[in-house]
C-alpha positions in Angstrom: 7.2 -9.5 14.9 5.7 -6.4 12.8 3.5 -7.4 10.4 0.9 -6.6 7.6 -1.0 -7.5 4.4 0.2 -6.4 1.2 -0.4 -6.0 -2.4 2.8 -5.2 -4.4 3.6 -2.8 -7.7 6.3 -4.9 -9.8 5.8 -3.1 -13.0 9.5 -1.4 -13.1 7.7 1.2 -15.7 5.6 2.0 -12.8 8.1 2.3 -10.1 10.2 4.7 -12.4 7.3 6.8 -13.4 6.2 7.2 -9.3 10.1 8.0 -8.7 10.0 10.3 -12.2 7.3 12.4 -10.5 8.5 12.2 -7.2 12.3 14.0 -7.9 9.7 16.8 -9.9 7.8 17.6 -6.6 9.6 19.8 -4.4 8.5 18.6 -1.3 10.1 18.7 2.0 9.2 14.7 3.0 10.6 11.8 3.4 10.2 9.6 0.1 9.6 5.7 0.8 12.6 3.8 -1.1 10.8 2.3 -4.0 11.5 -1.4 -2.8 9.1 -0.8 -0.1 6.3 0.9 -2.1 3.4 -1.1 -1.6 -1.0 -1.3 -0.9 -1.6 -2.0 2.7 -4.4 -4.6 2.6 -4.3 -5.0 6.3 -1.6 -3.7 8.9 -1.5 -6.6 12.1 1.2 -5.2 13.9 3.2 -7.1 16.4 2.1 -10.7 16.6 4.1 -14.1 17.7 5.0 -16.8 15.6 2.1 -18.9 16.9 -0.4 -16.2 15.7 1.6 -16.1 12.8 1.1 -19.5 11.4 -2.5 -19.0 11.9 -2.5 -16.1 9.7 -0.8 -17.6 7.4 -3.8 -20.4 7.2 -6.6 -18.3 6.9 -5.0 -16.0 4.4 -4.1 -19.4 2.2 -7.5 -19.6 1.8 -8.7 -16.5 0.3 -9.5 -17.2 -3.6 -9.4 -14.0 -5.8 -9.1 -13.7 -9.8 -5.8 -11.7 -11.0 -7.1 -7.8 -11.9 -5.8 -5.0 -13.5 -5.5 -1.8 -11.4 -4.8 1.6 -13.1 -2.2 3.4 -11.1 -3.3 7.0 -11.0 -3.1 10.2 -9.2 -1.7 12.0 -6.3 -3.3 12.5 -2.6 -2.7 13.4 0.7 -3.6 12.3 4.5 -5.2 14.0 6.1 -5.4 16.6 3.6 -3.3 19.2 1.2 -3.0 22.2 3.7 -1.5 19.9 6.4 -0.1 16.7 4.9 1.3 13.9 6.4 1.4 11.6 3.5 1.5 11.3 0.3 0.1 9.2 -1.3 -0.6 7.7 -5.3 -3.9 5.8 -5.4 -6.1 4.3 -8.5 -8.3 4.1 -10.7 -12.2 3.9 -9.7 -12.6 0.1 -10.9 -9.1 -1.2 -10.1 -9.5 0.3 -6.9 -13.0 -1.0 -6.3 -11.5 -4.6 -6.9 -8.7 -4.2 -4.2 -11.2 -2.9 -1.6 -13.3 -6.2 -2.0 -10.5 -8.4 -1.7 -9.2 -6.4 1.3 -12.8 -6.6 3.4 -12.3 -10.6 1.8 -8.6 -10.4 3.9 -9.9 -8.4 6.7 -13.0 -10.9 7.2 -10.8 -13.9 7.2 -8.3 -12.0 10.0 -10.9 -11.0 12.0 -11.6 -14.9 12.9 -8.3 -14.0 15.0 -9.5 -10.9 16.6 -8.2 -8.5 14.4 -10.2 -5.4 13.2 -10.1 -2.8 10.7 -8.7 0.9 12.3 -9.9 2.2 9.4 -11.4 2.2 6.3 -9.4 0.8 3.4 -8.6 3.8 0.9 -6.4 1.7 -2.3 -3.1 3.9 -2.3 0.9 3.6 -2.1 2.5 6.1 -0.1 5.3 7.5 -1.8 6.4 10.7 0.8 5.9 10.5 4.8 5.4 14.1 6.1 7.9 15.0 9.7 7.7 18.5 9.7 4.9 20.7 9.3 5.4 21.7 5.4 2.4 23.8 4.6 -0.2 23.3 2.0 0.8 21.8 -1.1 -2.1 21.7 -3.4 -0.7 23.9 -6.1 2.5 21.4 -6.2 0.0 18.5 -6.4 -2.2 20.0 -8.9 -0.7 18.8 -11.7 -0.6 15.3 -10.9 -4.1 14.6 -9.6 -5.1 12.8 -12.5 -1.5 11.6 -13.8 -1.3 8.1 -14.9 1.8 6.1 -14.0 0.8 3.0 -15.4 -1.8 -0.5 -15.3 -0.6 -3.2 -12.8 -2.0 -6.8 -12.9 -2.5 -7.9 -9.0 -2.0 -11.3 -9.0 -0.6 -12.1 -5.1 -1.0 -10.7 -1.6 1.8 -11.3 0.6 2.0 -11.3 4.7 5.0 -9.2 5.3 7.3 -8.6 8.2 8.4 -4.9 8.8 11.9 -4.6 10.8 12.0 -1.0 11.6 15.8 0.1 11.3 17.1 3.9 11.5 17.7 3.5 7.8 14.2 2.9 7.3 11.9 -0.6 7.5 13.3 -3.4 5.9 10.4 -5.9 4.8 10.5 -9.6 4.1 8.0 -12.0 2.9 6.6 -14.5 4.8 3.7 -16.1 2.6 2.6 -15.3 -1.2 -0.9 -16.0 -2.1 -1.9 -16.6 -5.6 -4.9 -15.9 -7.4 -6.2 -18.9 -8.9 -5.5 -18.5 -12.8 
């Protein structure tokens, strides 16, 4: 099965103001259905159910405190002029906190042979780029810096992604809880 590492936004206010912003842009892209908009702690990929249980144990043993993340502005991989995401990220401190608790995750996995392709970068991707679209800074501009909203992060959840034609259709298969 397809799997990853996630942190979620719940705050409805949030989700609306991302999807607000989003029907203002008019960019030629894919936009992720809201359900699935989500922070990537760690993508695993395919792995079996065996390995799957033992992910399951070393991620019920990461402790974190609950933090506040400020949900701000707008970017793009790999960059404006030829996008293939993009993306909404956070604030410097919020997003700071999520980075230590995904090295924390990606520490823990790595006892199972999993590594990091790349450097963690705290952001939800809200469009995925098909066609070449040109650069879209001056669309962009205006949002760098928008605020959409503060999210208390209090779980991380190992997901399973079915990819469908539809779209990828994603299922819990453990929460973890900070300790409160």
């Amino acid at each position: 099965m397809r799997t990853f590492v996630a942190m979620e936004i719940n705050s409805q206010d949030i989700l609306n103001s991302i999807n607000d912003v989003r029907s203002r842009l008019r960019i030629k892209a894919k936009p992720v259905s809201i359900k699935n908009i989500h922070f990537t702690m760690h993508f695993l990929g395919e792995v079996s159910d065996e390995m799957s249980q033992k992910i399951q144990e070393e991620l019920k043993s990461i402790e974190f405190e609950p933090f506040e993340v400020c949900i701000k502005g707008i970017g793009t991989f790999p960059k404006p002029s030829f996008p293939r995401v993009i993306w909404v990220g956070t604030d410097e401190e919020g997003g700071k906190r999520m980075s230590e608790l995904a090295s924390a995750i990606s520490k823990k996995l790595s006892n199972l042979g999993f590594k990091k392709d790349k450097p963690f970068k705290p952001h939800v991707t809200i469009f995925r780029v098909k066609n070449k679209i040109g650069n879209i800074s001056n669309e962009l501009k205006e949002y760098e810096s928008h605020t959409f909203g503060i999210q208390r992060m209090s779980e991380i959840k190992f997901k399973k992604s079915v990819l469908t034609s539809d779209g990828p259709i994603y299922s819990d298969l453990q929460v973890v809880k900070a300790k409160q």
